[in-house]
C-alpha positions as CSV (number, residue, x, y, z in Angstrom):
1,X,5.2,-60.0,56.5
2,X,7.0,-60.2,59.7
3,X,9.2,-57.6,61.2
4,X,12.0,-58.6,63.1
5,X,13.6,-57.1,66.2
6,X,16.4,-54.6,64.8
7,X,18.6,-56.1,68.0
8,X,17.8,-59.4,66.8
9,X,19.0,-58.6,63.2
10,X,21.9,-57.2,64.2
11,X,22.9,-60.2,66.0
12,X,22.4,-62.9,63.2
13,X,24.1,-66.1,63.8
14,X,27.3,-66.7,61.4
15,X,25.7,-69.1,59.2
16,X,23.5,-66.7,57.9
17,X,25.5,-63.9,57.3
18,X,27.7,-65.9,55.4
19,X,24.8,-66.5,53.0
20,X,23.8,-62.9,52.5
21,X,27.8,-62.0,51.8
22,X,27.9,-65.0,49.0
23,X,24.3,-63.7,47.7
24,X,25.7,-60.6,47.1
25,X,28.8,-61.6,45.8
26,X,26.6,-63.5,43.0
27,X,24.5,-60.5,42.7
28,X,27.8,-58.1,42.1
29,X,29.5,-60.0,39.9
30,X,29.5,-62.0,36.6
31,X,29.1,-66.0,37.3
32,X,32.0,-67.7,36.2
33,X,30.7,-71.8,36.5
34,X,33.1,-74.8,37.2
35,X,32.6,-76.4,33.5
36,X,33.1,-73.1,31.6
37,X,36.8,-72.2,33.4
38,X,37.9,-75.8,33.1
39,X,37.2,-75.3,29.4
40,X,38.9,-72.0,29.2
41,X,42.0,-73.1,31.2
42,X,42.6,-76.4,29.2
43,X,41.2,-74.4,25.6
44,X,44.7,-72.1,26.8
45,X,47.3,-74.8,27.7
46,X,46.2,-76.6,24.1
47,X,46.8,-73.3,22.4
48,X,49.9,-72.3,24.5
49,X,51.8,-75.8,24.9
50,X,52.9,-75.8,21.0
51,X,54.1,-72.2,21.1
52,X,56.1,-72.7,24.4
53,X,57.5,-75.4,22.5
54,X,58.4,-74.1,19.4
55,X,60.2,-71.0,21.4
56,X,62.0,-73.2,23.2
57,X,63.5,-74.9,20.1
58,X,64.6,-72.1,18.4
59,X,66.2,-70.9,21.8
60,X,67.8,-73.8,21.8
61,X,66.3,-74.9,24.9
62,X,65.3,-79.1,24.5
63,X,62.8,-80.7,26.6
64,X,63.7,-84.4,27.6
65,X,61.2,-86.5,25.8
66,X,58.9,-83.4,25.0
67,X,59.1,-83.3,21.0
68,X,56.3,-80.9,18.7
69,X,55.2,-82.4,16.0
70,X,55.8,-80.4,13.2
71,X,57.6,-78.4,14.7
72,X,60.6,-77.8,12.2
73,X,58.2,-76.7,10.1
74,X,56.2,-74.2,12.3
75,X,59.7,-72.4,13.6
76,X,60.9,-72.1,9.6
77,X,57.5,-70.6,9.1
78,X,58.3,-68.1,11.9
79,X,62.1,-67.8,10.8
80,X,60.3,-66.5,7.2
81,X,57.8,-64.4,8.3
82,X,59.4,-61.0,8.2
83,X,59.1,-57.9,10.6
84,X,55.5,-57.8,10.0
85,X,54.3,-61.4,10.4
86,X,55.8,-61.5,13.7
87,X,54.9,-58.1,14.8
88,X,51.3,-59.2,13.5
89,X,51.7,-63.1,15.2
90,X,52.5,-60.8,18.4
91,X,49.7,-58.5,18.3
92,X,47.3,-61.2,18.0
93,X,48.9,-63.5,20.8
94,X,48.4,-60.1,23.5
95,X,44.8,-59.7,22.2
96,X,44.0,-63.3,23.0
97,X,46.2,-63.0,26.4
98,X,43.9,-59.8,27.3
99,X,40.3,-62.2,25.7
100,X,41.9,-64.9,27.9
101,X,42.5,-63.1,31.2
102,X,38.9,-61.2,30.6
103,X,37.6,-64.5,30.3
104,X,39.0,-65.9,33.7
105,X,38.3,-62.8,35.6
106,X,35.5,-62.7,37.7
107,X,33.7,-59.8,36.0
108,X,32.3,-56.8,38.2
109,X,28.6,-56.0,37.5
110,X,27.5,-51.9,37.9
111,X,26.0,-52.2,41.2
112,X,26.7,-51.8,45.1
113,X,26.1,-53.7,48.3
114,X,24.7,-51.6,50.8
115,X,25.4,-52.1,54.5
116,X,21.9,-53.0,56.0
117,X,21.7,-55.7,58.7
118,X,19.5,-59.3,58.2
119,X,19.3,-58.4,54.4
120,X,21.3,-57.7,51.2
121,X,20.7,-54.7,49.4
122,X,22.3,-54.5,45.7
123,X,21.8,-50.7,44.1
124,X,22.6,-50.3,40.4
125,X,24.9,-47.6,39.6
126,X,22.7,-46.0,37.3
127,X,20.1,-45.6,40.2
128,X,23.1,-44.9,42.8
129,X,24.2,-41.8,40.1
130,X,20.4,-40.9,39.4
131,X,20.1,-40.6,43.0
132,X,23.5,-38.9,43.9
133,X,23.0,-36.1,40.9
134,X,19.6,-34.9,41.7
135,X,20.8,-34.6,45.4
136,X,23.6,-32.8,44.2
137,X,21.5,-30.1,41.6
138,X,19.4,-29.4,44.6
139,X,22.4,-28.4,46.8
140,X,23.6,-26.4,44.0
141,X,20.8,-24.7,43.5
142,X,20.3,-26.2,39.8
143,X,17.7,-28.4,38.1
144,X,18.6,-31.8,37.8
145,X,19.4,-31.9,34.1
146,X,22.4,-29.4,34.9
147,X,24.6,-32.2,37.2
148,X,25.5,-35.5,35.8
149,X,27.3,-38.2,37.9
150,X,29.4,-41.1,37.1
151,X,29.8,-43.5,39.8
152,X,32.9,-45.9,39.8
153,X,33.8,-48.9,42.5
154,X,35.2,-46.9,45.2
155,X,34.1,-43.4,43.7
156,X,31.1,-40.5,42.5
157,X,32.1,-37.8,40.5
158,X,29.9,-35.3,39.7
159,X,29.9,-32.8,36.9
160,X,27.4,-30.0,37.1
161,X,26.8,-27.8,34.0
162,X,26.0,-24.2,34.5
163,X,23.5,-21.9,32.7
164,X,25.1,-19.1,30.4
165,X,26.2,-16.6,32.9
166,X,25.5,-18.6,36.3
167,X,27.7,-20.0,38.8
168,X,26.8,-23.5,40.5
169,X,28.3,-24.1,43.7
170,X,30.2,-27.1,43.5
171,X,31.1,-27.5,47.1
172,X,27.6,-27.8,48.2
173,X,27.0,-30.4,46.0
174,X,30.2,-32.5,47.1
175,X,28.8,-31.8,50.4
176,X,25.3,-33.2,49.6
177,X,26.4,-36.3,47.2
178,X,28.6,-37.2,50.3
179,X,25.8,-37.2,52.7
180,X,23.8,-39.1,50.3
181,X,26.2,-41.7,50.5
182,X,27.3,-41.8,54.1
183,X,23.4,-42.4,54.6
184,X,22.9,-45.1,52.0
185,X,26.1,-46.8,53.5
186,X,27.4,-48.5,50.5
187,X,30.0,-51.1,51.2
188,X,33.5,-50.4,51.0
189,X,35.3,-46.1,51.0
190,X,33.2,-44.4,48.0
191,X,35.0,-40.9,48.1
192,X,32.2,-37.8,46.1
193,X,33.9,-35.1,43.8
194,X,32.0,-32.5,42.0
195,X,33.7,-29.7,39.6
196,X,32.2,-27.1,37.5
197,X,32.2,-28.1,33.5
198,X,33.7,-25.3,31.8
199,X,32.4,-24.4,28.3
């Protein structure tokens, strides 16, 4: 394996830094291919188009050369349903609204980039809390079953649990797990909290 200069790393050329920021990008979140949201976004207008149509008929709203077929039929359907087929008709529609924007979303994996220069470092959060909570018991002064830490996009918390009739020093730990992570140098503000879980 050959080591490379840390000056010369630091100065890589654009090209390639461009490829490690759209490797990690791949690595950090979900892929969402070309075929799969044309699908999506034409599976929606199909399902939306004859809704937006029959609403606008029984607004009394008429779109020029735009006609539903069916559509008499669909909005005395609606016009029957009752309180609870429409309340029911408009839970369903948000569920598939909240499906359909999930769906679009570009979906964020559990893991961070860290800052490191000529390569791309991706940490799982598991490992990132793993790390940050044994860190944190040691400041403390605790084993490392006693702290437990849940890290988030731009946050740690950690939650250390005391022995019957000790005190843990939470401070210490915030001070640690902060450390931890202004030496791992994760990308973007990740702000470290630790409290004391009361019984």
């Amino acid at each position: 394996m050959i080591e490379t200069d840390p000056a010369e790393r630091t100065a890589l050329p654009t090209r390639d830094a461009r490829a490690l920021r759209r490797l990690e990008r791949r690595e950090l979140h979900r892929s969402r291919s070309l075929s799969a949201s044309v699908a999506l976004w034409a599976t929606a207008l199909a399902l939306a188009a004859p809704g937006a149509l029959v609403l606008a008929d029984r607004a009394g709203l008429a779109i020029p050369g735009v006609q539903l077929p069916g559509a008499d039929a669909v909005a005395s359907l609606a016009g029957a349903a009752g309180p609870v087929g429409i309340a029911i008709g408009g839970a369903a529609a948000a569920i598939g609204l909240v499906l359909l924007v999930l769906a679009l979303a570009p979906g964020r994996r559990q893991r961070h980039a860290l800052k490191r220069d000529g390569i791309a470092v991706i940490v799982d959060d598991r490992v990132l809390a793993n790390a940050i909570s044994r860190t944190a018991a040691r400041a403390a002064r605790a084993t490392p079953d006693r702290a437990r830490t849940v890290v988030g996009r731009g946050s740690a918390a950690i939650t250390l649990r005391p022995a019957t009739g000790f005190r843990l020093d939470a401070a210490a730990a915030r001070e640690a797990g902060t450390t931890l992570v202004e030496h791992l140098r994760p990308r973007g503000a990740m702000r470290v909290v630790a409290k004391e879980e009361r019984a």
